[in-house]
TORMARDREN-921017 format. One record per residue (C-alpha): residue number from 1; x, y, z. Coordinates in steps of 0.001 Angstrom, whole numbers. Each point is the difference from the previous one (the first is absolute). Example, Ala and Ser with C-alpha at 12.3 -4.5 7.8 and 13.67 -1.06 7.14 Angstrom:
<drenzas>
(1 (12300 -4500 7800)),
(2 (1370 3440 -660)),
</drenzas>
This chain:
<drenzas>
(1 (-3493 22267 -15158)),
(2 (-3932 -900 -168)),
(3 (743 -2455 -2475)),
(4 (2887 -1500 1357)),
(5 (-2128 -472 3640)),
(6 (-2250 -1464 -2067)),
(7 (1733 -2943 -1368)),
(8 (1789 -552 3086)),
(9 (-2853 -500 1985)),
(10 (-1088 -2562 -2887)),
(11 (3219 -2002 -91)),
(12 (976 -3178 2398)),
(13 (1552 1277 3009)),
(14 (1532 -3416 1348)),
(15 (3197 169 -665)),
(16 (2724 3387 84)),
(17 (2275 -2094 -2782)),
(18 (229 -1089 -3407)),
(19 (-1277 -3464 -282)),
(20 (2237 -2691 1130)),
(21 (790 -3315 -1313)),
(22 (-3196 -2522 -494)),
(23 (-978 -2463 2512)),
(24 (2211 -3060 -185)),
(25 (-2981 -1681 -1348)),
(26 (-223 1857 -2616)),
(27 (3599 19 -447)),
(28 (-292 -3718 -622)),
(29 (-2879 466 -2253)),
(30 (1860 2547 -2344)),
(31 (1294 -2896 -2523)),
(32 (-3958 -656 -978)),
(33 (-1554 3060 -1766)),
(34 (-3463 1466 1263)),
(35 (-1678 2422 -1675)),
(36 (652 3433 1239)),
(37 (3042 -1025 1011)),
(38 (1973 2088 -3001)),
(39 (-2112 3209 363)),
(40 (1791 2510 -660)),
(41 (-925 3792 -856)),
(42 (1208 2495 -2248)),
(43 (-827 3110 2900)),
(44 (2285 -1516 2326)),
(45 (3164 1116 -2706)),
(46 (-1606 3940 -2)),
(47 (1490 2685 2518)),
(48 (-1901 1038 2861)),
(49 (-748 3427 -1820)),
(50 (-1959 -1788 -2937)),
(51 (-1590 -2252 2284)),
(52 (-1382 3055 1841)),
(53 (-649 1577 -3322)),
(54 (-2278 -2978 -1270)),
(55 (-1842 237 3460)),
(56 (-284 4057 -268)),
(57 (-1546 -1005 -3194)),
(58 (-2608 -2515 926)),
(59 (-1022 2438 3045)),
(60 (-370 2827 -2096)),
(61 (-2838 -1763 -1802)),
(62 (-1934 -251 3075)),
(63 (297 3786 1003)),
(64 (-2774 1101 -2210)),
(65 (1862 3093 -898)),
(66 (1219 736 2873)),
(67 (3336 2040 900)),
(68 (2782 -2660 1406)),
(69 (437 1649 3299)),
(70 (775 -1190 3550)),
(71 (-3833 368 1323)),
(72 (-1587 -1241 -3945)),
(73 (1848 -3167 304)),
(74 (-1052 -934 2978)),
(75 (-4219 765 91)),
(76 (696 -1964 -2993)),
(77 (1247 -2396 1427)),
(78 (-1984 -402 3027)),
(79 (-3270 397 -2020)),
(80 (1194 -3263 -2378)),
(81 (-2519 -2779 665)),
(82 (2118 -3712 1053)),
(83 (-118 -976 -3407)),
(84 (1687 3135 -1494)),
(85 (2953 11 2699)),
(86 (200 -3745 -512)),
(87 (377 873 -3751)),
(88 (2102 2977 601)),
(89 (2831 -1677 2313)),
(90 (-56 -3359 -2606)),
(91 (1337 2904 -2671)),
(92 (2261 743 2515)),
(93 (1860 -3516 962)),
(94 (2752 868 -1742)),
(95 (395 3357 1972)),
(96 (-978 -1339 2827)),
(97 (3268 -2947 -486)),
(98 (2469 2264 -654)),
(99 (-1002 2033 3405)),
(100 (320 -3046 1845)),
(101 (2972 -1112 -1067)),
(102 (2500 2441 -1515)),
(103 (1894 765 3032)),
(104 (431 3764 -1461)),
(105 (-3651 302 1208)),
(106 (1255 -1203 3497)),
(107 (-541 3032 2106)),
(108 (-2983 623 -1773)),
(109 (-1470 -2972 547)),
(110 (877 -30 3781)),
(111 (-2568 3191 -363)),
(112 (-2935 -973 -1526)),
(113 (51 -3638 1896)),
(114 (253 2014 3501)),
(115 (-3468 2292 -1093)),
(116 (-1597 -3210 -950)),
(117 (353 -1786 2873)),
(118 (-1060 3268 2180)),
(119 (-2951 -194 -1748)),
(120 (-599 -3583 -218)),
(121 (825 -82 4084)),
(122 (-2293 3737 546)),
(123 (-2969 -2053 -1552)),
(124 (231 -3541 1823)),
(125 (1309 -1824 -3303)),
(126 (3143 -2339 -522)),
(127 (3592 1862 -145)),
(128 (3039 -1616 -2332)),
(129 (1073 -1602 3354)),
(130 (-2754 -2254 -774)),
(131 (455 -772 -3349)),
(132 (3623 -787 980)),
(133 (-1263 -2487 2184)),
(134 (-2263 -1614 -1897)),
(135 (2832 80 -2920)),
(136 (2298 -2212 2485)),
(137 (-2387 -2227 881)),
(138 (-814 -1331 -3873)),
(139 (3493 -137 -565)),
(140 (572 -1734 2864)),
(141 (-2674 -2675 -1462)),
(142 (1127 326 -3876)),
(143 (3479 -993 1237)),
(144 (-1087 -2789 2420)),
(145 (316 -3516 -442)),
(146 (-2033 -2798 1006)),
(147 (-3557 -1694 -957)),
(148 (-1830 3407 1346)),
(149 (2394 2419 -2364)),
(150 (-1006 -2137 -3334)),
(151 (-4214 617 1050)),
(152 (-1953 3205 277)),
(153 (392 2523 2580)),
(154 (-1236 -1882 3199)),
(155 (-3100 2524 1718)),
(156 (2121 -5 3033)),
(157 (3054 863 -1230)),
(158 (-1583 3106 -1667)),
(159 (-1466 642 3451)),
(160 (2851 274 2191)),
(161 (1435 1939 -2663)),
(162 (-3114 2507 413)),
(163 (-354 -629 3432)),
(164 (4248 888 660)),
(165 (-345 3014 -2229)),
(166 (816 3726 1340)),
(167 (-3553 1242 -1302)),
(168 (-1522 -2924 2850)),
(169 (2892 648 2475)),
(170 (-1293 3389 853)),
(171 (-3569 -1165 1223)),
(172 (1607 -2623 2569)),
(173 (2255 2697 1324)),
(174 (-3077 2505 -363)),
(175 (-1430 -2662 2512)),
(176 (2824 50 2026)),
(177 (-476 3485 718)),
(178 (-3970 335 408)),
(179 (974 -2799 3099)),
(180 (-619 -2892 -2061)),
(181 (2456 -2318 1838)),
(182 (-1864 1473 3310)),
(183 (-3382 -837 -1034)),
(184 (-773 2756 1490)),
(185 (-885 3242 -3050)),
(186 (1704 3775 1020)),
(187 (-2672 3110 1041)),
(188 (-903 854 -3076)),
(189 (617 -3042 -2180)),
(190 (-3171 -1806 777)),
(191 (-1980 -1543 -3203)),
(192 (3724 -20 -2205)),
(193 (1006 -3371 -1910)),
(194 (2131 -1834 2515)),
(195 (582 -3333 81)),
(196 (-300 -1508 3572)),
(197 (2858 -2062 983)),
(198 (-2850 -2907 1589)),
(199 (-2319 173 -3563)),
(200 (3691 -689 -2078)),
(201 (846 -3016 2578)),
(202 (-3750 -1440 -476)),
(203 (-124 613 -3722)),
(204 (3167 -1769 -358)),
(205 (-723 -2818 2073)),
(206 (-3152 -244 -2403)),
(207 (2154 123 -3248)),
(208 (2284 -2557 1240)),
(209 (-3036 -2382 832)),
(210 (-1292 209 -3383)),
(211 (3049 -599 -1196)),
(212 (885 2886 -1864)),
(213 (3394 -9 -2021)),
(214 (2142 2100 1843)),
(215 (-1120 -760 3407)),
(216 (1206 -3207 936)),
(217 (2614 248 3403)),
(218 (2741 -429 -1919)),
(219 (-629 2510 -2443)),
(220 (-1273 2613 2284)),
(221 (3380 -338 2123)),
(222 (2531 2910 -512)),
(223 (-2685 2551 -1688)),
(224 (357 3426 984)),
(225 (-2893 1266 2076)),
(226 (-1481 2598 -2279)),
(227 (133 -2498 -2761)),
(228 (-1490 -2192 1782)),
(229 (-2565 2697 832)),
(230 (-596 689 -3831)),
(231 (427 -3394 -1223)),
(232 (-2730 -900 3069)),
(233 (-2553 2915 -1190)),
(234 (171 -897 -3443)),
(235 (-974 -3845 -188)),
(236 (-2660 944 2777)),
(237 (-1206 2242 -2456)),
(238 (200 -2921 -2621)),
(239 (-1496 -2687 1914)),
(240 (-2495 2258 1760)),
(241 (-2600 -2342 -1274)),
(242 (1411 -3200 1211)),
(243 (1054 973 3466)),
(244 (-1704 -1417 3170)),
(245 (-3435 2346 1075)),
(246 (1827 -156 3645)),
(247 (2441 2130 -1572)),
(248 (-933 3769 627)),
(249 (2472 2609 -1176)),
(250 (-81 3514 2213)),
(251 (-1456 3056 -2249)),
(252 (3586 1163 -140)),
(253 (1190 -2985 -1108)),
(254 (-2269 -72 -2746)),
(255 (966 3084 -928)),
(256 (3680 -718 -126)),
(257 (-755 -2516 -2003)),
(258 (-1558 1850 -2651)),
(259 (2734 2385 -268)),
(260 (2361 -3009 -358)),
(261 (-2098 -1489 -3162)),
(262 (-656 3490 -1254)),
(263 (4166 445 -78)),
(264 (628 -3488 -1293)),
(265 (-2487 685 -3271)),
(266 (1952 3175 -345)),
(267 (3465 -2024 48)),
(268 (-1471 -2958 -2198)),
(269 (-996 3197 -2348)),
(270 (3694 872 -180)),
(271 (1488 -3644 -218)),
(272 (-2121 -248 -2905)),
(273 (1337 3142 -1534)),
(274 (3262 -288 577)),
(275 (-208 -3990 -1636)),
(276 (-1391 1677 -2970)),
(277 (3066 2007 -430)),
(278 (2072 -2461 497)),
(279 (-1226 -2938 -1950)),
(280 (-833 -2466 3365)),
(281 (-2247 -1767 -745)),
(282 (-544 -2192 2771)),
(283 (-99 2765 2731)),
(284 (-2507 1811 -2360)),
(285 (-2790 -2874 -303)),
(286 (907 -222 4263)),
(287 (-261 3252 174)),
(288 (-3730 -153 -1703)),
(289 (-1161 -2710 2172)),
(290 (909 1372 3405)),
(291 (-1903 3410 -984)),
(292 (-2729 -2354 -812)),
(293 (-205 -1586 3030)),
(294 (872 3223 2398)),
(295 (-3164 1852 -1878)),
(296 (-2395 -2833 312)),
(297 (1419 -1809 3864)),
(298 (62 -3387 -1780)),
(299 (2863 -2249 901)),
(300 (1105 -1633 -3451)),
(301 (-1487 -1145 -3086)),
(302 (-1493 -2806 1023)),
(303 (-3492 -1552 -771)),
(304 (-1450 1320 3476)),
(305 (1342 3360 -1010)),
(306 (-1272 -104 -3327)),
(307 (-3345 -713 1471)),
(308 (-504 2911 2958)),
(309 (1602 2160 -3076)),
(310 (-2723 -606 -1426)),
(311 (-2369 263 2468)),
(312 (1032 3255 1261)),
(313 (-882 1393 -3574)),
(314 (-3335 -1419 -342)),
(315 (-687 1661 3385)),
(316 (925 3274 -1963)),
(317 (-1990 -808 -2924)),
(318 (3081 -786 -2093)),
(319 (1179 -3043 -2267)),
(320 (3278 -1716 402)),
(321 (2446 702 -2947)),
(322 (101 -2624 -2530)),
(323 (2283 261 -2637)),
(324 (1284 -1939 -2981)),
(325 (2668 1357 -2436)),
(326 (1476 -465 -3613)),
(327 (3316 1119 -653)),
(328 (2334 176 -3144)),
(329 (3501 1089 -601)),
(330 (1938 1029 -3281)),
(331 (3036 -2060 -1332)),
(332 (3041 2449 -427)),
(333 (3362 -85 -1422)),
(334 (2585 334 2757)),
(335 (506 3344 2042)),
(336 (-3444 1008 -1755)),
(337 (-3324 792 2304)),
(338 (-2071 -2772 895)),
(339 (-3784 1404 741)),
(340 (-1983 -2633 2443)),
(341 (-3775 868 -362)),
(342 (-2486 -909 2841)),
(343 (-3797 164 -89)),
(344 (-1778 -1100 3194)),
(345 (-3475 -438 45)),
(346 (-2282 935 2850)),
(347 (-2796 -3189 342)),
(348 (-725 1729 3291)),
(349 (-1244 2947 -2218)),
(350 (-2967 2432 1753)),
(351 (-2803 1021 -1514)),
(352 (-657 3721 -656)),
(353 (-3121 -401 2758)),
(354 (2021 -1943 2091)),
(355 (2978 2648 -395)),
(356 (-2389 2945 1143)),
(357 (-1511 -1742 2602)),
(358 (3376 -138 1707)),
(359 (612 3665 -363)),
(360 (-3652 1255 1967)),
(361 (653 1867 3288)),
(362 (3452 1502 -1406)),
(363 (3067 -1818 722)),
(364 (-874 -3367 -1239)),
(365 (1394 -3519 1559)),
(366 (1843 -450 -2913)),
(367 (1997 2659 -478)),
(368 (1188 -1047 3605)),
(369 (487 -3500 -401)),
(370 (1044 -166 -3630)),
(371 (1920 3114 -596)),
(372 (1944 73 2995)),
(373 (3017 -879 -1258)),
(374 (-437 2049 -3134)),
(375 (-488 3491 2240)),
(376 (3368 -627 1976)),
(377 (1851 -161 -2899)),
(378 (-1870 3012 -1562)),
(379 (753 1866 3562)),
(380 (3847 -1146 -185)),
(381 (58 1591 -4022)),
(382 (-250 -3581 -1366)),
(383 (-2112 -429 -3587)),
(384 (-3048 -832 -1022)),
(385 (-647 -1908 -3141)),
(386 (-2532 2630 -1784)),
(387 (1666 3113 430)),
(388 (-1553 2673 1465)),
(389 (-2785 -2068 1333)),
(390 (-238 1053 3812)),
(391 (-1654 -2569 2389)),
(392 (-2671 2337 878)),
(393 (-985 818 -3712)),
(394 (-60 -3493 -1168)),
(395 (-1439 -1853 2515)),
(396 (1160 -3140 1588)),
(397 (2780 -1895 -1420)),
(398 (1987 -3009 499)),
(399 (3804 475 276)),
(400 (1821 -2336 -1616)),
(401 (4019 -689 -791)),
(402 (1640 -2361 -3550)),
(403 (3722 -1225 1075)),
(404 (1748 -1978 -2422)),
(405 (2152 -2056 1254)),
(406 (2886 -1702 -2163)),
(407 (439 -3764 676)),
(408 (3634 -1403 174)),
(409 (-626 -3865 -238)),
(410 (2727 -2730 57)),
(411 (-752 -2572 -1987)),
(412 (-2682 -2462 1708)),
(413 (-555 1632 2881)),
(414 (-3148 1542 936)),
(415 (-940 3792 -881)),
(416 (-272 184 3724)),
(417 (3300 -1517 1160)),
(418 (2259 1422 -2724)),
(419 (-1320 3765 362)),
(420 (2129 803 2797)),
(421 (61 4185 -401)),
(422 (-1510 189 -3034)),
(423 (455 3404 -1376)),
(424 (-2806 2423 -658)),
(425 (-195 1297 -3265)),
(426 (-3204 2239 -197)),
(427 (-3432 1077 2035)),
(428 (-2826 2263 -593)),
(429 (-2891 947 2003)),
(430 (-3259 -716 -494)),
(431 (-3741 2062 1099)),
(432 (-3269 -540 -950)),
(433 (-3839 1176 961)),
(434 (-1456 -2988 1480)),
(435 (-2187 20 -3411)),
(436 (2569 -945 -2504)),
(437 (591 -3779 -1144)),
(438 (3647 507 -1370)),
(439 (3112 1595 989)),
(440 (3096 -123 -2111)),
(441 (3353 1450 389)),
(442 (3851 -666 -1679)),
(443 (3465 229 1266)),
(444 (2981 -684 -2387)),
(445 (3990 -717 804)),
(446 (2686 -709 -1866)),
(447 (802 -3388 -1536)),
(448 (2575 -1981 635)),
(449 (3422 -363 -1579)),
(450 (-261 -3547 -578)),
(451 (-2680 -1404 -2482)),
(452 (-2422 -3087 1592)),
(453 (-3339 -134 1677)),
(454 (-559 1642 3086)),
(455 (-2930 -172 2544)),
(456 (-1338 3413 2138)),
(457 (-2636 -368 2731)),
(458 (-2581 2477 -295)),
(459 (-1705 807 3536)),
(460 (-2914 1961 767)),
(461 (184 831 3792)),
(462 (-2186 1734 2560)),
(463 (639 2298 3053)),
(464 (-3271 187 922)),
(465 (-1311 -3875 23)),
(466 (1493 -2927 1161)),
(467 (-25 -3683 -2315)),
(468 (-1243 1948 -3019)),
(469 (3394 13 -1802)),
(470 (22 -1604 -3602)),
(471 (3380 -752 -1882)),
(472 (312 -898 -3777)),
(473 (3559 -1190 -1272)),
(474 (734 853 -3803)),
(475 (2717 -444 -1941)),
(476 (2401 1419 -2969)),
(477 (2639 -549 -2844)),
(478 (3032 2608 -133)),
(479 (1056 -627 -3840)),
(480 (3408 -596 -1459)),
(481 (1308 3389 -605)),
(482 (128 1221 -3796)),
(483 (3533 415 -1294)),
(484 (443 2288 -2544)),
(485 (3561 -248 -1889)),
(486 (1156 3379 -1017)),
(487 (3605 513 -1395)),
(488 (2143 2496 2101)),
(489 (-133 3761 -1710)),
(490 (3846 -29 38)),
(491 (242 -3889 -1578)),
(492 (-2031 1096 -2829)),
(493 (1794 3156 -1158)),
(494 (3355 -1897 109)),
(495 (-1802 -2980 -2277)),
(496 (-1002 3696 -2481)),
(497 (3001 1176 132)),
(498 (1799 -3952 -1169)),
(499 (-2419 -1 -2319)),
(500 (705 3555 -1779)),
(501 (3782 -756 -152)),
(502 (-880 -3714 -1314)),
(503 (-1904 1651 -3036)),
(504 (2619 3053 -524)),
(505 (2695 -3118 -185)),
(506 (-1608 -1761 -2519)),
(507 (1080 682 -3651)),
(508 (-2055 2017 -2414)),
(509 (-523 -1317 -3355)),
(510 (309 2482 -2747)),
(511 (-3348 1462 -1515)),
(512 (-199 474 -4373)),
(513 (-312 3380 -369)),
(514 (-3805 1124 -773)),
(515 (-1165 10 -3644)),
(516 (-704 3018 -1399)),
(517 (-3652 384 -924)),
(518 (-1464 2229 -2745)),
(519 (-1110 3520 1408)),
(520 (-3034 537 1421)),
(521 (-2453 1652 -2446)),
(522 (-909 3474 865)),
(523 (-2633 1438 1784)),
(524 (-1262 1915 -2584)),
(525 (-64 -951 -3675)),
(526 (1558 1715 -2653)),
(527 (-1668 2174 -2404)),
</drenzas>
């Protein structure tokens, strides 16, 4: 039961059914081959019994002895550092797959969802309402058509989609009940986050004059008020910086706002989860940038942004990230692994005196600047590149992410006009101290059917920073297939059988008979 909890609260909760037909996009797309595209695995043909047997297995290792009971399993469990139950549930995909989607495991499944989302919902986190939202509204942009569907996620369609979700819903009707359409805060309610209904008309008006995508009277027409209310908070919180000084948000406001950002970076977390899992690739570098930009309040990746980026760090005695990166990939024969290699170097690289200067008086700057991202994902069970290495034991380190991204191009066009839903084929995360030049991870997929050249785009992406992204594209041979001619076991004992009768038919010459010889001489002579 432990176990089973356990990969059930590691597994994508967006969607109740087995997966549905592709996006018509990539319905279209399904005549060129990308790589990845003909993964297939050999767990997915074992029962559900020696699925669970194989995970049994690989948690028995990590019970140091231990007798597999009930209450074992689960200190176990709880005491397993990010990086072990990251390990642990990747040994248990295949488990995990057949859960989701053998509909003998229905009632089952109905369980273990319902105890997740109580706890998700008893400790202020998103539910699998949410991820069923933010499932509709990427397939609702995979399957669009139009100039905007063939580009990256557009920041304001990602959002509304945040901004519309149940997990942001809650606070505007939150507000609705502390008297936030009133103005006017309950006995007892004073100091709460509540977003006045005067701040949300000012802060709007303020978006809309700086022209803000999303704001303009004909888009804001028709939006439902506590979207507009999230939606409002949320680019107020991104364009904090750029907003007139007349412009002075209530306490409560402020504090409504923060609880709006601090939910969207949880839902950006989960978008970029659930894009892993299922191979978008264009929601997951989105997905990246908006938690960038939530963390920091910067507005986009522009050249201002870059710039206050970096100011912001100086002012906490930090450098901005600088990277540059090599990356290789192996030529395979078709339906064999391709392994894409990346090494990023670090020119940004701290000295060990600059390194402990940032960690006197305790909790150093960078740990809260630079590892920010790194610790949410360590506090929501996601890994760590050096296993084992907790953030408090190894000091400050810079969170990093590798997506490869497979590139489906059509003949002269572009990279970035042809790669309309490119398919993601691999990712890997990346940590380092701030002292180390080099980080270098691998992901490997499966090669395509069809033998040719073939382009992936390696991307190194932040959470934490905004315009420090690098990208490297690379690219690969899948190899004619060897043929090996072997005649059929049942052809060639027919062709031994012909042949036997052949030689019995043929006629037998007769043989002289031998000529007698002189005896042999005996052993022993004669006297």
């Amino acid at each position: 039961l432990a176990c089973k909890q356990f990969l059930w609260a590691t597994m994508s909760k967006g969607s109740k059914k087995k997966p549905g037909p592709a996006p018509k996009s990539e319905q279209r797309a399904k005549a060129e081959p990308v790589p990845g595209d003909e993964a297939t695995s050999k767990a997915e043909q074992q029962s559900a019994a020696e699925l669970e047997a194989c995970f049994m297995k690989a948690l028995e290792k990590r019970m140091g002895g231990l007798e597999m009971t009930e209450d074992n399993v689960r200190k176990v469990l709880l005491a397993m550092s990010p990086e072990e139950q990251r390990a642990l549930a990747e040994e248990g995909e295949a488990l995990k797959r057949e859960l989701l989607q053998n509909e003998e495991h229905a009632d089952e499944a109905k369980k273990f969802r319902a105890e997740v989302n109580k706890n998700a919902e008893a400790r202020g986190l998103p539910t699998e309402a949410d991820g069923e939202h933010l499932t509709k509204g990427v397939l609702a942009f995979l399957n669009a058509e139009g100039d905007e569907a063939s580009g990256p996620v557009p920041t304001r369609r990602l959002l509304i989609m945040l901004a519309s979700s149940p997990y942001l819903a809650k606070l505007a009707l939150a507000d609705a009940a502390a008297g936030g359409q009133t103005g006017e805060a309950p006995p007892g309610r004073a100091g709460e986050a509540r977003a006045e209904p005067a701040d949300i008309d000012a802060l709007e008006q303020a978006l809309a004059g700086l022209e803000v995508d999303g704001f303009a009277p004909d888009q804001r027409a028709g939006r439902p008020p506590f979207v507009r209310r999230n939606l409002t908070l949320l680019c107020g919180h991104l364009h904090r910086e750029r907003l007139p000084e007349s412009l002075v948000l209530r306490d409560s406001t402020k504090r409504a706002q923060g609880a709006a950002a601090g939910r969207a970076s949880k839902l950006s977390e989960m978008l970029f989860r659930y894009a892993l899992q299922n191979r978008w690739v264009k929601p997951a570098l989105a997905a990246t940038e908006v938690q960038a930009l939530l963390t920091n309040g910067l507005w986009d990746g522009s050249e201002a942004a870059k710039r206050r980026m970096a100011e912001r760090m100086a002012e906490a005695g930090l450098k901005l990230p600088r990277l540059k990166m090599a990356v290789s990939a192996t030529d395979a024969r078709p339906g064999r692994k391709v392994t894409v290699k990346a090494e990023v170097y670090r020119t940004h690289v701290y000295s060990e005196e600059e390194a402990a200067a940032l960690e006197v008086g305790g909790e150093s700057a960078a740990a809260h600047a630079v590892d920010k991202a790194a610790e949410e994902r360590a506090a929501q069970g996601q890994v760590r590149a050096e296993a084992g290495a907790a953030p408090s034991e190894a000091g400050p380190q810079e969170g990093w992410w590798v997506v490869g991204e497979a590139i489906r191009e059509n003949g002269d066009v572009p990279v970035e006009a042809a790669a309309r839903h490119n398919a993601l084929v691999g990712f890997a995360p990346l940590t380092a101290p701030l002292t180390l030049p080099t980080m270098t991870c691998e992901f490997s997929f499966d090669a395509p059917e069809t033998p040719g050249e073939y382009k992936v785009m390696v991307h190194c992406r932040s959470t934490g920073c905004v315009g420090v992204d690098v990208r490297k594209k690379v690219t690969f041979k899948v190899l004619p297939a060897i043929f090996v001619k072997r005649p059929a076991p049942a052809a060639t004992a027919k062709a031994e059988e012909a042949e036997e009768e052949a030689r019995e038919r043929e006629p037998r010459e007769e043989q002289p008979p031998p000529l007698e010889a002189e005896a042999p001489p005996p052993l022993i002579a004669a006297a």
